[in-house]
LOSE-265515 format. One record per residue (C-alpha): residue in one letter; z, y, x. Coordinates in pm, whole numbers, plus 50000, padded with zeros to 5 digits. Example, Ala and Ser with C-alpha at 12.3 -4.5 7.8 and 13.67 -1.06 7.14 Angstrom:
2
+------+-------+-------+-------+
: rest :    zz :    yy :    xx :
+------+-------+-------+-------+
:    a : 50780 : 49550 : 51230 :
:    s : 50714 : 49894 : 51367 :
+------+-------+-------+-------+
//
This chain:
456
+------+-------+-------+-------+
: rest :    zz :    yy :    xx :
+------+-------+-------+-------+
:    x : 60895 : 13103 : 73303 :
:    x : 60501 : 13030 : 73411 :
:    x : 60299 : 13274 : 73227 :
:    x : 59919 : 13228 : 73201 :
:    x : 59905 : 12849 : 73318 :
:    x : 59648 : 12593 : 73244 :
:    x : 59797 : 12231 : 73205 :
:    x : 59772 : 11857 : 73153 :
:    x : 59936 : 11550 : 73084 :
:    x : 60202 : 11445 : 73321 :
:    x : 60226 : 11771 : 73474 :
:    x : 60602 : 11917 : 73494 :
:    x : 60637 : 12260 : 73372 :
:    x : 60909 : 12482 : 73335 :
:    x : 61042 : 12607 : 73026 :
:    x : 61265 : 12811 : 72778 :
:    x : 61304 : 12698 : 72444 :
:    x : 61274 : 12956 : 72205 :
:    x : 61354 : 12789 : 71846 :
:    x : 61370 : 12452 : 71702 :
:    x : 61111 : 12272 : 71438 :
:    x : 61175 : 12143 : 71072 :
:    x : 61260 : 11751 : 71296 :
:    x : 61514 : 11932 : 71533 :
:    x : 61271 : 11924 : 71839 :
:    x : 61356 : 12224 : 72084 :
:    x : 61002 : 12484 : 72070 :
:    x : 60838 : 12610 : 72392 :
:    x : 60517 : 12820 : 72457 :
:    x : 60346 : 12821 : 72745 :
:    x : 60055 : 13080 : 72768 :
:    x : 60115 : 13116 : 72410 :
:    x : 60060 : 12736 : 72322 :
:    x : 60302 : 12593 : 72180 :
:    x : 60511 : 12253 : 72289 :
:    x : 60735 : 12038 : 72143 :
:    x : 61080 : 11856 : 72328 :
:    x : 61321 : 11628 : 72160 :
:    x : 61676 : 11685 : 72266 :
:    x : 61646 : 12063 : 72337 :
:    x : 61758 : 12382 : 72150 :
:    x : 61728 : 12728 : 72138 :
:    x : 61848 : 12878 : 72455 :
:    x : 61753 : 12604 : 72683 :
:    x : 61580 : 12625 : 72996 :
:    x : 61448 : 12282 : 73131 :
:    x : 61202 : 12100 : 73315 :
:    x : 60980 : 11877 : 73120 :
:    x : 60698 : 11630 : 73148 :
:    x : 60379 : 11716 : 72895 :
:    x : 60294 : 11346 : 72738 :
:    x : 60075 : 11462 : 72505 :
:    x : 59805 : 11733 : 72451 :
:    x : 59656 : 11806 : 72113 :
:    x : 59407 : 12097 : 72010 :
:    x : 59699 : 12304 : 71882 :
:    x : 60015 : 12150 : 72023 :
:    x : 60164 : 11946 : 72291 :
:    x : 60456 : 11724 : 72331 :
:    x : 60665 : 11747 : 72630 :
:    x : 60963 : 11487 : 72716 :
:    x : 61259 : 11640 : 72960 :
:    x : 61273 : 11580 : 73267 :
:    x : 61593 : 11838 : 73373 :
:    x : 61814 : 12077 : 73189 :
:    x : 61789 : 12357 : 73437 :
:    x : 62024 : 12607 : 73198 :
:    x : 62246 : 12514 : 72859 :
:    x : 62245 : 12701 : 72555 :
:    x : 62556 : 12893 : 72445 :
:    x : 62478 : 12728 : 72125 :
:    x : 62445 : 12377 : 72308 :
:    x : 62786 : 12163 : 72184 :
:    x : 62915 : 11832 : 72224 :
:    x : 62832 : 11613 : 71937 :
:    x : 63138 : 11472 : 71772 :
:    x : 62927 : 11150 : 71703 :
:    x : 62926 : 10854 : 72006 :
:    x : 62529 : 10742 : 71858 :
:    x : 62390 : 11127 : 71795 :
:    x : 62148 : 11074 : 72073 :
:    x : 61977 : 10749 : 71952 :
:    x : 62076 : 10772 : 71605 :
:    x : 61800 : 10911 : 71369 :
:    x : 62046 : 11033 : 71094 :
:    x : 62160 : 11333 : 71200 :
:    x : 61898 : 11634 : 71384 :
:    x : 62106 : 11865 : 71501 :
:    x : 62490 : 11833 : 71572 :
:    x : 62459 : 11938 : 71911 :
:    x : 62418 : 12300 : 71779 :
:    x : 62702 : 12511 : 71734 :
:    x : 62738 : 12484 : 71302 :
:    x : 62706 : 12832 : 71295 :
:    x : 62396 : 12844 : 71426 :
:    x : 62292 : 12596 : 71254 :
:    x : 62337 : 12838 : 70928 :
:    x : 62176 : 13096 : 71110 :
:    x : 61863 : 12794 : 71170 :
:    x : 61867 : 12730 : 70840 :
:    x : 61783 : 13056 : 70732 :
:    x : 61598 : 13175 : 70943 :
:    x : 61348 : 12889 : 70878 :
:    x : 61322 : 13022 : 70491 :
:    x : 61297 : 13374 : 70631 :
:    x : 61010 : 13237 : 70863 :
:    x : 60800 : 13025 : 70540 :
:    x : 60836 : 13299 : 70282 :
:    x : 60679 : 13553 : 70555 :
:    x : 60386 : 13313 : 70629 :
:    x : 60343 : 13281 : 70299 :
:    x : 60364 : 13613 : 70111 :
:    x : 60350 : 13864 : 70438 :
:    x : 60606 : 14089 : 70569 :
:    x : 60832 : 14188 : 70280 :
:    x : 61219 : 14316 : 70200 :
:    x : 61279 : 14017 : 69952 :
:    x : 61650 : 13978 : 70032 :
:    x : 61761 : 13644 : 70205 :
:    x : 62129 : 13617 : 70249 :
:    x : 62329 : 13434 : 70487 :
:    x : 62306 : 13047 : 70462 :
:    x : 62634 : 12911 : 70201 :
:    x : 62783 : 12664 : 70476 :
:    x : 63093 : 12426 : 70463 :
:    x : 63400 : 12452 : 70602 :
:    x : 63437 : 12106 : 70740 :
:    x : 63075 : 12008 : 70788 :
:    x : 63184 : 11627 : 70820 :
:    x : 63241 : 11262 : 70597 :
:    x : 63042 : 11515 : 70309 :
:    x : 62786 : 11273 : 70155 :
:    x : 62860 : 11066 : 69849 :
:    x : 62560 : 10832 : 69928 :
:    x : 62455 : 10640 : 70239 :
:    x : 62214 : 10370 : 70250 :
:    x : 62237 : 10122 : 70582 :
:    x : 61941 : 09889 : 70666 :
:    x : 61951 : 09539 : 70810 :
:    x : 61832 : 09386 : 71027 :
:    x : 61872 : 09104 : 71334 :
:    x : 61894 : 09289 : 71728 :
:    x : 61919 : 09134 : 72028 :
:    x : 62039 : 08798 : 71841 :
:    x : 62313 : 08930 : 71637 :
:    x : 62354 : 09160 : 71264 :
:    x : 62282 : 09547 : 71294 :
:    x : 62357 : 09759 : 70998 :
:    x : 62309 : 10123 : 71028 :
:    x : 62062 : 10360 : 71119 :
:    x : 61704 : 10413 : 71206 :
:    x : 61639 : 10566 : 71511 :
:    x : 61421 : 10903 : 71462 :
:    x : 61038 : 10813 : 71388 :
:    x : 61098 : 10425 : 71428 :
:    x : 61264 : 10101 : 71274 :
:    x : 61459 : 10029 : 71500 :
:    x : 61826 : 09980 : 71417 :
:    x : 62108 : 10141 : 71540 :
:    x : 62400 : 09917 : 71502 :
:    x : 62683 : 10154 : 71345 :
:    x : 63040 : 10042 : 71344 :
:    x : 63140 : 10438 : 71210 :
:    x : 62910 : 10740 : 71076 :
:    x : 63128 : 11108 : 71079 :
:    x : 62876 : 11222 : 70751 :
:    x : 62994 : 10943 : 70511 :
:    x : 63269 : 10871 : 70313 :
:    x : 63499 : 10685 : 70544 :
:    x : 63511 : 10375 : 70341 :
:    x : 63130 : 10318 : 70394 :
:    x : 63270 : 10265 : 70771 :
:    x : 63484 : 09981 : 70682 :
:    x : 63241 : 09846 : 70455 :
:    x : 62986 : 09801 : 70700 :
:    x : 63211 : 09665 : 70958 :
:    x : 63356 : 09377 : 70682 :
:    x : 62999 : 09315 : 70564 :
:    x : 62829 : 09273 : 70951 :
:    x : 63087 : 09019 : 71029 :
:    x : 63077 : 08818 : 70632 :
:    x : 62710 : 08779 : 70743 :
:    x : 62768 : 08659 : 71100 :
:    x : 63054 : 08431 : 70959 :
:    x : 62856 : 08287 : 70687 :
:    x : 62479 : 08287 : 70850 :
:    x : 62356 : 08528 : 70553 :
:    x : 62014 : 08612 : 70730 :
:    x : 61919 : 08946 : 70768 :
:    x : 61593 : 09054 : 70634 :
:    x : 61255 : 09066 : 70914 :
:    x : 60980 : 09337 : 70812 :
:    x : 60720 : 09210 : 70992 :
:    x : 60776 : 08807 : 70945 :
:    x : 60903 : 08905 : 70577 :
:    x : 61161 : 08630 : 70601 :
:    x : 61530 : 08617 : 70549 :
:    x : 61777 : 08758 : 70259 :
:    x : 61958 : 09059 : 70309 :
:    x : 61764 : 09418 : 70373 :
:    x : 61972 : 09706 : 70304 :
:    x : 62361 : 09823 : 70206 :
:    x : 62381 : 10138 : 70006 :
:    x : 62674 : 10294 : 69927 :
:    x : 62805 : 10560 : 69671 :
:    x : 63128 : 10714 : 69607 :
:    x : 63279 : 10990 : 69368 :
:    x : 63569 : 11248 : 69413 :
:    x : 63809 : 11017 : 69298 :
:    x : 63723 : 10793 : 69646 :
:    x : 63590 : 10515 : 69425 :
:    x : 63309 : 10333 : 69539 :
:    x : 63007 : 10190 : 69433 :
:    x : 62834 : 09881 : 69687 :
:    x : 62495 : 09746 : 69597 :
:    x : 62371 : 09486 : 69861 :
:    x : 61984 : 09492 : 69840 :
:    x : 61813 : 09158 : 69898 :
:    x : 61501 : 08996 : 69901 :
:    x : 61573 : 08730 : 69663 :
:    x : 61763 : 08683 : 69336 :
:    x : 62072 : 08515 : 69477 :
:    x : 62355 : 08583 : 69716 :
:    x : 62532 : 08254 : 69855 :
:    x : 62889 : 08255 : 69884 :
:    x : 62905 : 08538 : 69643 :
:    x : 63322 : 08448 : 69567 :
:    x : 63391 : 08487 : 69902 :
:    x : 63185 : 08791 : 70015 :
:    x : 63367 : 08963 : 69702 :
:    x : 63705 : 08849 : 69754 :
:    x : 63694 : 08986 : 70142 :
:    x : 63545 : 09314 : 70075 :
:    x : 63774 : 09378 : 69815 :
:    x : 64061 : 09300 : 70023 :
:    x : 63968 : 09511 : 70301 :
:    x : 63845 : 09782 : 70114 :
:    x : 64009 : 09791 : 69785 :
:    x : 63852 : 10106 : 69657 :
:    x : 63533 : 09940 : 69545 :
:    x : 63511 : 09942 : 69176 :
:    x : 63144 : 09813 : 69163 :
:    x : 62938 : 09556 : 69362 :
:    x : 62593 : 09558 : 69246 :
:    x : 62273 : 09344 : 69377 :
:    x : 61983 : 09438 : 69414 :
:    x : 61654 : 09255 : 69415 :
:    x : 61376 : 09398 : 69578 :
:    x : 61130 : 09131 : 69674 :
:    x : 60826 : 09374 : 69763 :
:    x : 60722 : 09450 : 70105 :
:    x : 60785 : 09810 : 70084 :
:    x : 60977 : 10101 : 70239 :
:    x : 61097 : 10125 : 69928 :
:    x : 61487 : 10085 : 69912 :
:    x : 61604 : 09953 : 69579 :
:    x : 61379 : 09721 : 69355 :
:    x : 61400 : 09715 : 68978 :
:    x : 61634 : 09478 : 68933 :
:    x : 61999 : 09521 : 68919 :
:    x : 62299 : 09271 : 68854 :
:    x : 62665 : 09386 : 68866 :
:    x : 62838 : 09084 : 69008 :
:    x : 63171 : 09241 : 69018 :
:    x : 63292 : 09576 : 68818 :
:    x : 63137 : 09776 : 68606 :
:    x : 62763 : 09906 : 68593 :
:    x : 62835 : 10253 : 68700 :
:    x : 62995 : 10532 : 68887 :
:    x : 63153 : 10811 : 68705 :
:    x : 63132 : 11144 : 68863 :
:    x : 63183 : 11482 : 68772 :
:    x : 63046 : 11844 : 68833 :
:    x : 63282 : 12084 : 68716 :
:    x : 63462 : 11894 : 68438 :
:    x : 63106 : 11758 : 68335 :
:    x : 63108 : 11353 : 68340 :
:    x : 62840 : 11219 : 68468 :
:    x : 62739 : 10791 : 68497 :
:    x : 62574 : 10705 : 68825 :
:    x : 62382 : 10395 : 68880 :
:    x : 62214 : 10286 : 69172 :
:    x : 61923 : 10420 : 69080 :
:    x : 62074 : 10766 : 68952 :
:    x : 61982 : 11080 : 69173 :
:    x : 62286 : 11307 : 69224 :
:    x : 62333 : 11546 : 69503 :
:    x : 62468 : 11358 : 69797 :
:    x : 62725 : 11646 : 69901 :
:    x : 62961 : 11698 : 69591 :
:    x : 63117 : 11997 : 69788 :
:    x : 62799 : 12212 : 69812 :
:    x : 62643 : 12069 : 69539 :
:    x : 62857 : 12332 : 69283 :
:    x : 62779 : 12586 : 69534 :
:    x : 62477 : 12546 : 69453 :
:    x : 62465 : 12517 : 69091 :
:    x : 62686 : 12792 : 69058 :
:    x : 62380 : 13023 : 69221 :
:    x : 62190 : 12906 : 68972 :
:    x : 62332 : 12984 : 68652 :
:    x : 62449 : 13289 : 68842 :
:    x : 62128 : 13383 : 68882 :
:    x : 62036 : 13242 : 68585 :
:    x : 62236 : 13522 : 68382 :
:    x : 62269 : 13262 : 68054 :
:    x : 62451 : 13341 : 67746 :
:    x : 62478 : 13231 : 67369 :
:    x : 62145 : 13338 : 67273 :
:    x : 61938 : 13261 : 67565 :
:    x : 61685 : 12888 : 67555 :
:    x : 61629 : 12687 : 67874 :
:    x : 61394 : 12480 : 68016 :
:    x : 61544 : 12304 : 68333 :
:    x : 61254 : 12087 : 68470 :
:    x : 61254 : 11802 : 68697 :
:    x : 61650 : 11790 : 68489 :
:    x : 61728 : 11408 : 68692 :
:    x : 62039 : 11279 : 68511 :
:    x : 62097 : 11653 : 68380 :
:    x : 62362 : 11816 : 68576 :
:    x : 62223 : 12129 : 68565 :
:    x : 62082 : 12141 : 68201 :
:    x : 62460 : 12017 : 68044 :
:    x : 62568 : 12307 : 68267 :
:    x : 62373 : 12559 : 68114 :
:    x : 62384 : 12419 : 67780 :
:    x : 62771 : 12552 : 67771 :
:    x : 62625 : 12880 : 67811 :
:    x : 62314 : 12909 : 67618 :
:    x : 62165 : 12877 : 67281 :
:    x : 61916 : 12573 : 67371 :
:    x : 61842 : 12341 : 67670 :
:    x : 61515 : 12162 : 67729 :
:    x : 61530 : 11921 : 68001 :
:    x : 61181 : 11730 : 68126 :
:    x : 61224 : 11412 : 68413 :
:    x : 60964 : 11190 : 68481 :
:    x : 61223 : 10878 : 68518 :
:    x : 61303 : 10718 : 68218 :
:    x : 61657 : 10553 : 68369 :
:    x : 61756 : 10948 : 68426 :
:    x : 61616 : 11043 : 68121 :
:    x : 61868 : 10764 : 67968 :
:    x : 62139 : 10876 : 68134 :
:    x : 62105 : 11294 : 68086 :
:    x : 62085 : 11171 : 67693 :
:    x : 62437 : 10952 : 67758 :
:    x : 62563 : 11192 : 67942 :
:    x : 62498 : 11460 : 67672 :
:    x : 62673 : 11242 : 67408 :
:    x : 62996 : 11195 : 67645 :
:    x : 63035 : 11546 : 67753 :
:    x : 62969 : 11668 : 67331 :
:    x : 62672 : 11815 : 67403 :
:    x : 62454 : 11889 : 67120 :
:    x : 62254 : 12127 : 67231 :
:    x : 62087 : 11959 : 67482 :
:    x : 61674 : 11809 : 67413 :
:    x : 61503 : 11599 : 67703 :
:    x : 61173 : 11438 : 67785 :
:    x : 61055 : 11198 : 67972 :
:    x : 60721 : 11221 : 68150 :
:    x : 60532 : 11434 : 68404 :
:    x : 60640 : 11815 : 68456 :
:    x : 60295 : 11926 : 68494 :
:    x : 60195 : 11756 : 68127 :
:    x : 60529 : 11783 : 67922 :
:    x : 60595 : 12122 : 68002 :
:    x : 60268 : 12262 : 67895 :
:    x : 60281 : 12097 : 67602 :
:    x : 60578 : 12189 : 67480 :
:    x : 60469 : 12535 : 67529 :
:    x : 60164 : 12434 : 67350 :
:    x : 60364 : 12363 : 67095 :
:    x : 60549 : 12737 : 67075 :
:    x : 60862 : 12555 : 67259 :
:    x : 60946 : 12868 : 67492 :
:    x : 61183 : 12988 : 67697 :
:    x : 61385 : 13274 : 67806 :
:    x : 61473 : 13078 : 68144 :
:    x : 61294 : 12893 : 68382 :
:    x : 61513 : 12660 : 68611 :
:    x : 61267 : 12432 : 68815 :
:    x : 61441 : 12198 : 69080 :
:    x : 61115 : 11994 : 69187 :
:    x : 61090 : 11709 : 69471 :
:    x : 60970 : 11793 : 69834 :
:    x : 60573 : 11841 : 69726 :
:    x : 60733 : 12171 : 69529 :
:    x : 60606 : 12245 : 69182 :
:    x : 60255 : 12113 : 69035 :
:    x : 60042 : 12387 : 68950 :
:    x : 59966 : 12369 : 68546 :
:    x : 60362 : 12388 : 68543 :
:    x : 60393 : 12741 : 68751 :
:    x : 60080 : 12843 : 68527 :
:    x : 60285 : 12735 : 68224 :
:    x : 60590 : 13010 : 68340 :
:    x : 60293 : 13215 : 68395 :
:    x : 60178 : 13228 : 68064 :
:    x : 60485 : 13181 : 67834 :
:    x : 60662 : 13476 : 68060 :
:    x : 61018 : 13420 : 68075 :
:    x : 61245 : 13690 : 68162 :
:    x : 61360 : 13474 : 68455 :
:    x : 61297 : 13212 : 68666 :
:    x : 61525 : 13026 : 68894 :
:    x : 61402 : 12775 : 69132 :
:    x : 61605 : 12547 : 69327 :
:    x : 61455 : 12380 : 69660 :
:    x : 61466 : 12141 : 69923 :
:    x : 61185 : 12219 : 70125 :
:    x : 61077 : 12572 : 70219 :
:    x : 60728 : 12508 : 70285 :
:    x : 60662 : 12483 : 69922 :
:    x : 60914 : 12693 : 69803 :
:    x : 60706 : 12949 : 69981 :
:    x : 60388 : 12801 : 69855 :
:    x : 60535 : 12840 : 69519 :
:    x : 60640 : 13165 : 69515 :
:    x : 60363 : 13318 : 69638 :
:    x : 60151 : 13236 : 69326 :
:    x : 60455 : 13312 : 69090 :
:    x : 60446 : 13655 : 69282 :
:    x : 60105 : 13703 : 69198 :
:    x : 60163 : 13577 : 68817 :
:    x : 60358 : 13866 : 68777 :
:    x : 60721 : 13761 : 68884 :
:    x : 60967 : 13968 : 69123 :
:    x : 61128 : 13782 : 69381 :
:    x : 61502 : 13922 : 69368 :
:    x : 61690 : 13698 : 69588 :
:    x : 61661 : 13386 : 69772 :
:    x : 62078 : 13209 : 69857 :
:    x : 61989 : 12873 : 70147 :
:    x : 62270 : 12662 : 70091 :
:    x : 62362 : 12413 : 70378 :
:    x : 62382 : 12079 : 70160 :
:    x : 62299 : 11869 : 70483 :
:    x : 62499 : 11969 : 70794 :
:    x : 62385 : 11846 : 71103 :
:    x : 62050 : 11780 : 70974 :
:    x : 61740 : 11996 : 70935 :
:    x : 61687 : 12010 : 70574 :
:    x : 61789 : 12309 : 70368 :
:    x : 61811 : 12406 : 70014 :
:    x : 61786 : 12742 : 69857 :
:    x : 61796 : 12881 : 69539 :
:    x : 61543 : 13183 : 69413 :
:    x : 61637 : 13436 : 69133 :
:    x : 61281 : 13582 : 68975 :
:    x : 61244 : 13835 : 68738 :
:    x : 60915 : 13887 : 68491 :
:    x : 60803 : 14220 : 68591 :
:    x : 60602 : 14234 : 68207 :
+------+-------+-------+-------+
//
């Protein structure tokens, strides 16, 4: 390829794409700068159009594939190429793994330095396909008639989806039944920008036992012909056990609104990890791939090394699937969750599975958690499972300070996993072993859990 060339925008350049990005966008460098191409991989060599020029990066569109990737494959999906849902299905799925860990491998190196920290091989499925427990399809009005399905990547624009290979199969039928009940009985479709019309969004959530869960989101506090719209769904796709709506009259990007109202079935989804029952409701977070999902939380009490006499804090706990875990195995759990409905549930869902030894909290990590400590509520372990932003920083002083003999921290974004462990490095922790764990096939994301050990 061109080595040492100066360049604009519109000029064509040739290039060889030498990794992909955290969105799935092929990487090239020319003269060592580097440029970014939607719909290539690693091993590509193509021809491409620069469109945009910044001080550090450019953006290049293809023009020609000149060469294909060995790891270039034929996406089992017919909408993969507009569809925004999925990043990377055209990669062979075991280099996808390979990706996927070599992207942690790649953060926890910019962030600490060169090292020997070991990072296995990513945990991936068997049958990377129909895996997620949880879809949610917008709606909207295109070219005239009802779309319900996807956004395509970086935009609002629908993709009208008749059948999605990463959901639960009923969520096809569901959305097929639902497109035409709207068409059929001139149900409007929500517009963003005029912020008129009824129906916005149709999420979706199903358990191991293939029930499922429907909760039509809409704009206002009524659904007309609510008898019929029940009575067809339910014929075609008898395994709903729950049809909830949901009012959300903001103008947000905000999915669900506060408001719930089970109009047929009961309030919630029972699902289980392990033999642990857990009650979902539309607003519950679980982990949307129940097959990787005790992969994963097997790693961490693993790792976690818990028996009879050992206390727990498990913070950002959600609904508490990990802490009733590791309350089976250990003396005391303390569970902190800044949503009060999850807080609800993890204290329901302690009562139903008999567990007693089991304390949570509602509020922010980064206050609870030190005072508790304050308090002389320690710990022996650390589990930490934060959102994307990674942990706050009084709550990694916290483990800091009250020393536990481990720490295991479970994330979804390496970029502050890295962040993260860098300072709990330098507080005085060992970083043993980091496990990525493919809960998201065919996408970009990748989670990872991280065994420390107090070296005091």
């Amino acid at each position: 390829m061109q080595e040492n060339v100066e360049f604009k925008v519109n000029d064509i350049m040739e290039v060889e794409i030498v990794d992909i990005n955290h969105r799935g966008q092929g990487v090239a460098r020319i003269d060592g700068f580097v440029v970014f191409v939607d719909d290539l991989i690693m091993g590509d060599e193509a021809r491409i159009r620069i469109i945009e020029k910044k001080k550090n990066y450019g953006v290049g569109k293809l023009v020609e594939l000149t060469k294909k990737s060995e790891y270039r494959t034929e996406p089992q999906c017919k909408y993969f190429w507009e569809c925004g849902g999925c990043q990377t299905m055209h990669i062979v799925y075991d280099k996808q793994l390979e990706y996927k860990k070599n992207r942690v491998e790649s953060e926890i190196r910019k962030a600490i330095g060169e090292n020997d920290i070991k990072i296995n091989e990513t945990l991936g499925m068997e049958n990377p396909y129909r895996y997620r427990n949880k879809g949610s399809f917008p709606v909207a009005r295109h070219r005239g008639n009802v779309a319900i399905g996807a956004y395509k990547l970086g935009t609002h624009d629908i993709v009208d989806l008749d059948k999605c290979i990463i959901q639960h199969e009923a969520a096809d039928r569901i959305v097929n039944t639902f497109r035409t009940l709207m068409e059929v009985l001139k149900l409007e479709p929500y517009d963003e920008i005029a912020h008129k019309g009824l129906v916005k969004h149709l999420m979706i959530r199903s358990n191991r036992k293939n029930e499922i869960m429907l909760i039509i989101v809409t704009s206002k506090n009524k659904l007309p012909n609510k008898s019929e719209i029940i009575g067809k769904l339910l014929e075609e796709i008898p395994e709903i056990k729950s049809i909830v709506l949901n009012v959300n009259e903001r103008q947000t990007n905000v999915i669900l609104g506060n408001k719930n109202k089970v109009i047929y079935g009961k309030p919630v989804l029972k699902d289980w990890i392990y033999d642990l029952e857990f009650s979902i409701s539309p607003h519950s977070f679980f982990q949307v791939n129940p097959f990787q999902t005790e992969v994963l939380y097997s790693k961490a009490l693993e790792y976690a090394e818990l028996d009879e006499d050992k206390v727990v804090y498990d913070i950002y706990c959600g609904i508490g699937t990990i802490s009733l875990a590791a309350a089976r195995k250990s003396k005391h759990v303390y569970g902190i969750e800044i949503v009060q409905a999850a807080i609800d549930d993890a204290k329901k869902n302690a009562v139903k599975n008999t567990i007693e030894n089991a304390d949570f909290y509602c509020g922010k990590a980064e206050d609870v958690f030190p005072k508790l400590h304050s308090q002389g509520i320690d710990a022996d372990i650390v589990i930490v499972d934060p959102p994307r932003k990674g942990c706050e920083k009084s709550v990694l002083e916290t483990i800091i300070t009250m020393k536990p003999e481990k720490v295991v921290y479970v994330s979804c974004n390496p970029s502050t996993l890295a962040r993260d462990l860098k300072i709990l490095g330098d507080g005085g922790y060992e970083i043993l072993e980091v496990q990525p764990v493919d809960m998201f096939p065919h996408g970009t994301h990748v989670e990872c859990v991280v065994k420390l050990e107090c070296r005091h």
